[in-house]
C-alpha positions in Angstrom: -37.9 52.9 50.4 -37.7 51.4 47.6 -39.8 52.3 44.3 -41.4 50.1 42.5 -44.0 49.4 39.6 -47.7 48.5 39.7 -49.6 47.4 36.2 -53.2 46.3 36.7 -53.9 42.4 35.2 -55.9 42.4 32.0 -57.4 38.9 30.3 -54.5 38.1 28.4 -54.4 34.5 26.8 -52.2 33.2 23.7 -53.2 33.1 20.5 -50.5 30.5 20.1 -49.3 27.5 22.1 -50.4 26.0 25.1 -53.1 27.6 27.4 -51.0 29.2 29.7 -52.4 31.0 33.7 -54.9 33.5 35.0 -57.8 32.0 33.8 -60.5 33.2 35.0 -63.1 31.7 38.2 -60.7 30.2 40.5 -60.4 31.1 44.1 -57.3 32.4 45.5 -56.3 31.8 49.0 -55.5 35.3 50.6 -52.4 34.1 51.9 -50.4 32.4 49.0 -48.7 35.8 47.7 -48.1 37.3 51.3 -46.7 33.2 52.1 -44.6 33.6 48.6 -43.0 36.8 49.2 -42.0 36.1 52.8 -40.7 32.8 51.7 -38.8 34.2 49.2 -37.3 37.6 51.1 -36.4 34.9 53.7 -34.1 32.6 51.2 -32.5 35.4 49.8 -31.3 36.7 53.2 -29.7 33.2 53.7 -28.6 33.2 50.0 -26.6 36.7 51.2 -25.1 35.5 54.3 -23.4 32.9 52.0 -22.7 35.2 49.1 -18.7 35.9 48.4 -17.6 32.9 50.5 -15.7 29.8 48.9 -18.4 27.5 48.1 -19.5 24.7 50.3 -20.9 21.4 49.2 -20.8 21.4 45.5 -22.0 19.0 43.2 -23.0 17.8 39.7 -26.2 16.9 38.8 -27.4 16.3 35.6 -23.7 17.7 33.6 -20.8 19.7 34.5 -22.4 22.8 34.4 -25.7 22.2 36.1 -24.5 22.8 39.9 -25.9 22.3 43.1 -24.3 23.7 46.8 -25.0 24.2 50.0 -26.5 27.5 49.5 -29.3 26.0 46.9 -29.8 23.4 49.9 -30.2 25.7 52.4 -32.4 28.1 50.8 -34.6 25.3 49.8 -34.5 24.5 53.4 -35.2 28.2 55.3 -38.9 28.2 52.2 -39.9 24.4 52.9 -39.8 24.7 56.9 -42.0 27.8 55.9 -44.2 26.3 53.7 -44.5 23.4 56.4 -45.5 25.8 59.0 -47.9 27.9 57.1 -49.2 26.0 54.3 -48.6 22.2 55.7 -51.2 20.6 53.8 -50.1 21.7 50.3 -47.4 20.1 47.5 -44.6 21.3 47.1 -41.9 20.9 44.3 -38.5 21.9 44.9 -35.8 21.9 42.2 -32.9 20.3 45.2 -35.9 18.0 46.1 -35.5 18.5 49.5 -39.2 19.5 50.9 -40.8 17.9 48.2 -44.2 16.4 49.4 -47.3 15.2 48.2 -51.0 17.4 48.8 -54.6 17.3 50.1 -55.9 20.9 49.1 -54.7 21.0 45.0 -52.2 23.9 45.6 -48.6 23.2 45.1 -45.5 25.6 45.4 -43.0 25.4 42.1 -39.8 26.8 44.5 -36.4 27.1 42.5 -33.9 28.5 45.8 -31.9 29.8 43.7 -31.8 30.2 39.9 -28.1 31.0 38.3 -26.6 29.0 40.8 -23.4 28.9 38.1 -23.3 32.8 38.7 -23.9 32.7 42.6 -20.6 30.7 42.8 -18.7 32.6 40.3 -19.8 35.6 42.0 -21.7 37.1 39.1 -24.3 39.1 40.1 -27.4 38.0 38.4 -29.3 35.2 40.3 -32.8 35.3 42.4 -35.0 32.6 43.7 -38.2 31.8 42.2 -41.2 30.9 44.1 -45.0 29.9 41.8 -48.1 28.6 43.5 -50.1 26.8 41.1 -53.5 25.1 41.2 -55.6 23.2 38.8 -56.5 26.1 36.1 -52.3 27.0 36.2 -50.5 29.3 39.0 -51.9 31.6 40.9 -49.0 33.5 42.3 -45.5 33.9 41.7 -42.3 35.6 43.2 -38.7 36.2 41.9 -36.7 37.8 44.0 -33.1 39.4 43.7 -31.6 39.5 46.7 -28.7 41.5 45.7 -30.5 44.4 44.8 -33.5 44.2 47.0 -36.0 43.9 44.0 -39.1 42.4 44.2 -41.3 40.7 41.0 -44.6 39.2 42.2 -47.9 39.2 40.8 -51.6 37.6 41.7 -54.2 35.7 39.5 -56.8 38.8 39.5 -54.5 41.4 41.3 -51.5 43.9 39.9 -48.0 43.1 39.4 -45.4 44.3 41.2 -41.6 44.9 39.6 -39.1 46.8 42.2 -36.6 48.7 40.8 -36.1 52.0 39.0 -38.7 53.6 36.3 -38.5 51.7 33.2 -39.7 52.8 29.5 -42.6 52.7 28.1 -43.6 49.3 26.3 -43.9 50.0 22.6 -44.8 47.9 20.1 -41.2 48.6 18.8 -39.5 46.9 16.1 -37.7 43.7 15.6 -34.6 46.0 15.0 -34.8 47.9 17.9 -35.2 45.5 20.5 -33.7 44.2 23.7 -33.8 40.1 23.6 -32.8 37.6 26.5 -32.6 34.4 26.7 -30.5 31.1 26.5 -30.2 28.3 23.7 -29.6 24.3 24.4 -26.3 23.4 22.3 -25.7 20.1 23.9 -26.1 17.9 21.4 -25.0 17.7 17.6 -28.8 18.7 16.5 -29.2 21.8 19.1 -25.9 23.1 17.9 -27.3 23.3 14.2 -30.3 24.7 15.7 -28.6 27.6 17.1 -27.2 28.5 13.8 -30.5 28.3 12.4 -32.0 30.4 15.0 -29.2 32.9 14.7 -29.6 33.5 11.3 -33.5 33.4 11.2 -33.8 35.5 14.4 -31.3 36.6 16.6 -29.4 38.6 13.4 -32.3 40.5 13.0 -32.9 42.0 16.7 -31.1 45.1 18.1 -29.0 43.6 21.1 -28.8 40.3 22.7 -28.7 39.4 26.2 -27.9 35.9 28.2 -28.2 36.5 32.2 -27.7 32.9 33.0 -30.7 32.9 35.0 -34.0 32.3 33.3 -36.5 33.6 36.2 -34.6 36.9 36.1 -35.2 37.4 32.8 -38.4 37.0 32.9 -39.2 39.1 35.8 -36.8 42.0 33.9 -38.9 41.4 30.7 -42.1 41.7 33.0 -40.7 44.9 34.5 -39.9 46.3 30.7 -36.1 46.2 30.7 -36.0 43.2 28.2 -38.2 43.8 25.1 -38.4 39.5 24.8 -37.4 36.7 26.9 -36.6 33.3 24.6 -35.9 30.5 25.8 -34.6 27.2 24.1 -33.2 25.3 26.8 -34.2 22.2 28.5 -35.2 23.5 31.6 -37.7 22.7 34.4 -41.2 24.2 35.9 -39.1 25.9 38.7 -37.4 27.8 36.2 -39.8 30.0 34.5 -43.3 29.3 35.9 -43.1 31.9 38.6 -41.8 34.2 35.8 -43.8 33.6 32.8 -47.1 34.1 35.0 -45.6 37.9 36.4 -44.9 38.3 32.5 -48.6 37.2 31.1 -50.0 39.2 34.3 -48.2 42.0 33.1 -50.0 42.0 29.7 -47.4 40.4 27.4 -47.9 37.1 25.1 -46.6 34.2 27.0 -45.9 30.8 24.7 -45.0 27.4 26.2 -44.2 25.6 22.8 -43.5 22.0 22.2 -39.9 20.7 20.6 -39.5 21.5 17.2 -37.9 18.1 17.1 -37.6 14.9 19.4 -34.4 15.9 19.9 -34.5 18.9 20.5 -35.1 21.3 23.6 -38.8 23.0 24.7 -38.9 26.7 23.7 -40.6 29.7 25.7 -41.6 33.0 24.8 -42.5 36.2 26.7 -43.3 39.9 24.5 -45.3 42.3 23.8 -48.0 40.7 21.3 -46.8 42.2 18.1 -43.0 41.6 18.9 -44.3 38.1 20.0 -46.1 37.5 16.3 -42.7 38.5 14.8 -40.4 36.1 16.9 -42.8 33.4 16.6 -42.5 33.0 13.2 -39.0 33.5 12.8 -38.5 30.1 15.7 -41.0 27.9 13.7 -40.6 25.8 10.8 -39.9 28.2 8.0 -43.2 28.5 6.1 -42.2 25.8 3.4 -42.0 22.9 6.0 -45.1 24.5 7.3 -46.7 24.2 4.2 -45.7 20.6 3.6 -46.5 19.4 6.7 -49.9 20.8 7.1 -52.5 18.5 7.4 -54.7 17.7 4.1 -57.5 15.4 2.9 -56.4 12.1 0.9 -57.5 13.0 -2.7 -60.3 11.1 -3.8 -63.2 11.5 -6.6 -65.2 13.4 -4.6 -62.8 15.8 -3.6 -61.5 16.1 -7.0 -65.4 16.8 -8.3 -65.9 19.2 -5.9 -62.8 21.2 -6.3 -63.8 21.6 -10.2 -67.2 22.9 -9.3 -66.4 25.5 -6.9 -63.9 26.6 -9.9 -66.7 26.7 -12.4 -65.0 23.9 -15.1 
């Protein structure tokens, strides 16, 4: 049987960024995590059966290294004829797009069949699938699952988290120094390449080790379960990617962070820690303090403004 991790939900909302999930008030159907687990056990078995083999069916989709197969069709296939049995009313948003549909009850299911599909097909060991329900106030449940090593990530707006696997460590508010951080960077384009320099010299010189799994929902769920000290990401990647595994991270009790672009053309960056290593990170990926500073907003100067500054200094 196999061991796994429970860690009751506390209120736990940013004090940065946008408002993230598990707000407060909202019903949750019963169903939706029993629905999400079951949908996501049953991908991974036909993820497995196809595991090893020379790849069928494979294709480019948005560059040479985002890749689609059979085996992210079919697993897509196996949750949406389950969703479409159990929950037939509902959205649904798939990353292959094939059981997308529109809803009538203001539920939909984020579903990423397999996330590090570059790995699955190079037989690197570190891929999942990814599973979120979401209403209007953000998800309500989420799933990663790794089928290779039969571990189980889930949690429930108002319920514990669960994270399979062997004991971990006890989070610490550790230092920068000492930590374990995931995650990938965009370098695309001309302007994310010289933002990864930047952000190795502002942040990743100054953490302990470095880590790049090549699939985002996996690092979250292993940052949820307290392998991984902090999950960034700077990549332009999709809901189906980290919604299932940002929400097991914030129900877990760290920081979560959904932050815009630095720049236009740059990628969307998110964060997952423990609060005091999330302060840290957060202003090391910013603007450094000077831009900050310049770009702050400030009243036009005017008479007024320039009286009243003079009184409150006593002149």
């Amino acid at each position: 049987m196999l061991k796994y991790l429970l860690v009751q939900t506390r209120d736990n909302r940013e004090g940065v960024g946008a408002a993230l999930d598990g707000r407060p008030g909202a019903t949750v159907p019963r169903d939706v995590l029993d629905i999400a687990t079951e949908a996501a056990l049953r991908a991974g078995a036909e993820l497995m059966s196809r595991y090893g083999r020379p790849p069928q069916g494979t294709g480019a989709k948005h560059g040479p290294t985002d890749l689609v197969s059979d085996a992210d069709r079919a697993a897509e296939a196996v949750i949406g004829a389950l969703l479409a049995r159990r929950r037939p009313d509902d959205a649904v948003l798939g990353e292959e797009g094939t059981a997308n549909r529109e809803g009538a009850t203001g539920l939909r299911w984020v579903v990423d069949p397999l996330d590090g599909t570059v790995n699955y097909l190079s037989g690197i060991p570190l891929w999942c699938v990814s599973i979120a329900c979401e209403d209007a106030a953000g998800t309500l449940a989420g799933v990663v699952y790794d089928p290779l090593r039969n571990q189980l990530f889930s949690a429930v707006r108002g319920g514990a988290v669960r994270a399979d696997g062997p004991s971990v460590r006890e989070r610490e508010q550790r230092d920068l120094a000492a930590t374990v951080i995931a995650g990938g960077v965009a370098c695309g384009t001309d302007a994310e390449v010289k933002r990864a320099g930047k952000l190795e010299k502002r942040l990743f010189r100054r953490v302990g080790q470095r880590r790049a799994l090549g699939t985002s929902a996996l690092e979250l769920a292993w940052t949820a379960a307290g392998r991984i000290d902090v999950c960034y990401q700077e990549q332009r990647i999709h809901p189906w990617d980290v919604d299932a595994g940002l929400f097991i991270c914030q129900q877990a009790g760290l920081r979560v962070h959904r932050l815009e672009p630095l720049a236009e053309e740059l990628a969307p960056r998110y964060l997952a820690a423990p609060a005091g290593l999330a302060a840290e990170v957060l202003a090391l990926v910013g603007p450094p303090a000077k831009e900050r500073r310049r770009s702050a907003q400030r009243p036009p100067l005017s008479t007024e403004n320039v009286a009243e500054a003079m009184r409150r200094r006593g002149r």
